[in-house]
C-alpha positions as CSV (number, residue, x, y, z in Angstrom):
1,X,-12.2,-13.4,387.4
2,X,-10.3,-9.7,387.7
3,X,-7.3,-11.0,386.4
4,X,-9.4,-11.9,382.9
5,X,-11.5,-8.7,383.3
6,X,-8.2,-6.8,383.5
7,X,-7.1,-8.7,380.3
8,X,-10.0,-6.3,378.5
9,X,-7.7,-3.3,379.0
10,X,-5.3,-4.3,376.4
11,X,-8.0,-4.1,373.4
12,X,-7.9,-1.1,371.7
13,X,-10.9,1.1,370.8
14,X,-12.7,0.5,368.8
15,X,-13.1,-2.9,368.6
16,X,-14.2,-4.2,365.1
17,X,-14.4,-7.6,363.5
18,X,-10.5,-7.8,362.7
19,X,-10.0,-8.8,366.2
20,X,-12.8,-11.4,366.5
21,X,-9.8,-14.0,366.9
22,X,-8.4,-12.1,369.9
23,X,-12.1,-11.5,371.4
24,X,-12.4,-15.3,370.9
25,X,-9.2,-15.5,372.7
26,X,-10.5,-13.8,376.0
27,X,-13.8,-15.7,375.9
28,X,-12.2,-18.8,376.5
29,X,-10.2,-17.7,379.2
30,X,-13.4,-16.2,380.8
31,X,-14.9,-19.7,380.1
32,X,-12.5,-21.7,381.2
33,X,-12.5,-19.8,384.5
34,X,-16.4,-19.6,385.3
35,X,-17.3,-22.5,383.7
36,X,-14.5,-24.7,384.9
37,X,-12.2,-23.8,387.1
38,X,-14.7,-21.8,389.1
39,X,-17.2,-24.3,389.6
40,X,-14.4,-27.3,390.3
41,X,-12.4,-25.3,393.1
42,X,-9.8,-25.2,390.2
43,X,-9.7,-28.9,389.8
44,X,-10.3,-29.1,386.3
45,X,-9.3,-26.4,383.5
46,X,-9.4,-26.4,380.2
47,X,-5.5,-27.1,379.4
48,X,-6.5,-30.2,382.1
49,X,-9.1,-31.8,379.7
50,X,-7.7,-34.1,376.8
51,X,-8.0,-33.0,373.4
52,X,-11.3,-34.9,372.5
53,X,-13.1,-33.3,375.5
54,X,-11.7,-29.8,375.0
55,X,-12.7,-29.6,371.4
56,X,-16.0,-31.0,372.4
57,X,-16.0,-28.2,375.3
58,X,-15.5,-25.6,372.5
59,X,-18.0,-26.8,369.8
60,X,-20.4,-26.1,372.6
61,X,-20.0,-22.5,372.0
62,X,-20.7,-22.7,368.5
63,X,-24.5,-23.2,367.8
64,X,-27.6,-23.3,370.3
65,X,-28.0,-22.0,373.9
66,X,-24.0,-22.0,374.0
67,X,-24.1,-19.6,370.6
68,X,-26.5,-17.6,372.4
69,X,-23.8,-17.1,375.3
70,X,-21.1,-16.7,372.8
71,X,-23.2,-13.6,370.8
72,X,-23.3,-12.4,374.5
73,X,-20.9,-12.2,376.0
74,X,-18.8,-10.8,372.9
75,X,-21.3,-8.3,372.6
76,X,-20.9,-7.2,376.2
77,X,-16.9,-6.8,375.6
78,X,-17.3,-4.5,372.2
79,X,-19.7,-2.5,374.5
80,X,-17.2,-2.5,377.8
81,X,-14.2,-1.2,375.3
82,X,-15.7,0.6,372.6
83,X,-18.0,2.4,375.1
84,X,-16.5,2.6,377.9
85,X,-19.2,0.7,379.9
86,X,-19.0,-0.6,383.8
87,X,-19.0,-4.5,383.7
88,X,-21.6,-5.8,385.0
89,X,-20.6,-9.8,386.0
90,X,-24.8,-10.5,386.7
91,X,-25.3,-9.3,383.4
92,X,-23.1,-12.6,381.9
93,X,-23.9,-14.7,384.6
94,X,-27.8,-14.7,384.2
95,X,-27.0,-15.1,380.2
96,X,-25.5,-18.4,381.6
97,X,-29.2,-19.8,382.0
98,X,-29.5,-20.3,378.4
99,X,-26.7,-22.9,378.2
100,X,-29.3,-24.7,380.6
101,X,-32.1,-25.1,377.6
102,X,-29.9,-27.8,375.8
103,X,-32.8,-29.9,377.7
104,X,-35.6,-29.7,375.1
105,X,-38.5,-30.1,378.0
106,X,-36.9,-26.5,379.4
107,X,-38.4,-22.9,378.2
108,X,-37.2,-19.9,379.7
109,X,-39.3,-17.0,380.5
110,X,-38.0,-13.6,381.1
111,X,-38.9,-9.9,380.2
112,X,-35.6,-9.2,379.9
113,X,-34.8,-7.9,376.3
114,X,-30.8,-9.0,377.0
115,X,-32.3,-12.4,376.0
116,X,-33.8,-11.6,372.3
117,X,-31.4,-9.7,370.8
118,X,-29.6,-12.9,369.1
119,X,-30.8,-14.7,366.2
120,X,-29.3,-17.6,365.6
121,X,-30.7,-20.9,363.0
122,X,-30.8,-23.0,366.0
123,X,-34.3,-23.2,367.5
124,X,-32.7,-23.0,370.5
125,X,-33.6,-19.4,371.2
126,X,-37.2,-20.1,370.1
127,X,-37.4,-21.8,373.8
128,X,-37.1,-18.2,375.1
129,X,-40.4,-16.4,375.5
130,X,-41.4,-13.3,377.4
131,X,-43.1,-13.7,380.4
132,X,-45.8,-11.3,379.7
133,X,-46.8,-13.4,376.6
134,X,-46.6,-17.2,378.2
135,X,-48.6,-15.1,381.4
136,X,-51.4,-15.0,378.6
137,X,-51.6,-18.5,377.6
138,X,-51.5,-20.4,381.1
């Protein structure tokens, strides 16, 4: 995980949408480690998986509850470089939770405004409501 923060040191500031292919780059290092290699004790990785299940392992970033991680997580990097901000691992962790509402039956309920700021097509994101307002109706 340090060696792939580290890895944010070589962008230069700021960063704008000409590098979205390099910020691409580093997310799926970072995925490949935490969502892979981390959780497998480094038995499986992404260059382990064939090419049917890695291209299937990177479509899951493109729409729904894995779009919403995407938008995240690059959002957090422009913020770390261009800003000089502390990174905060909880912060991307906890935006891990949304990949869990690929169940349709799930809702998640948080206060936390980190979880609104993405608009996406998918209604995904509409399975996200603040816990002050689902308080109301139960």
């Amino acid at each position: 995980m340090q060696a792939v923060m580290k890895d944010l040191e070589n962008f230069t500031q700021p960063i704008t949408e000409n590098v979205f292919d390099e910020i691409n780059k580093w997310f799926m290092k970072f995925v490949n480690f935490f969502l892979l290699i981390r959780p497998s004790n480094n038995k499986i990785s992404y260059s382990r998986l064939n090419q049917k299940e890695q291209s299937q392992f990177q479509s899951m970033f493109i729409r729904g509850a894995g779009q919403i991680f995407h938008m995240h997580c690059c959002s957090r990097i422009k913020n770390i470089v261009n800003y000089r901000k502390n990174i905060d691992p909880n912060d991307l962790y906890d935006m891990l939770q949304l990949i869990l509402l690929r169940d349709v039956n799930r809702l998640f309920v948080t206060n936390d405004k980190s979880f609104f700021q993405y608009k996406t097509v998918d209604s995904t994101i509409q399975r996200v409501v603040y816990w002050n307002k689902f308080r109301k109706h139960i």
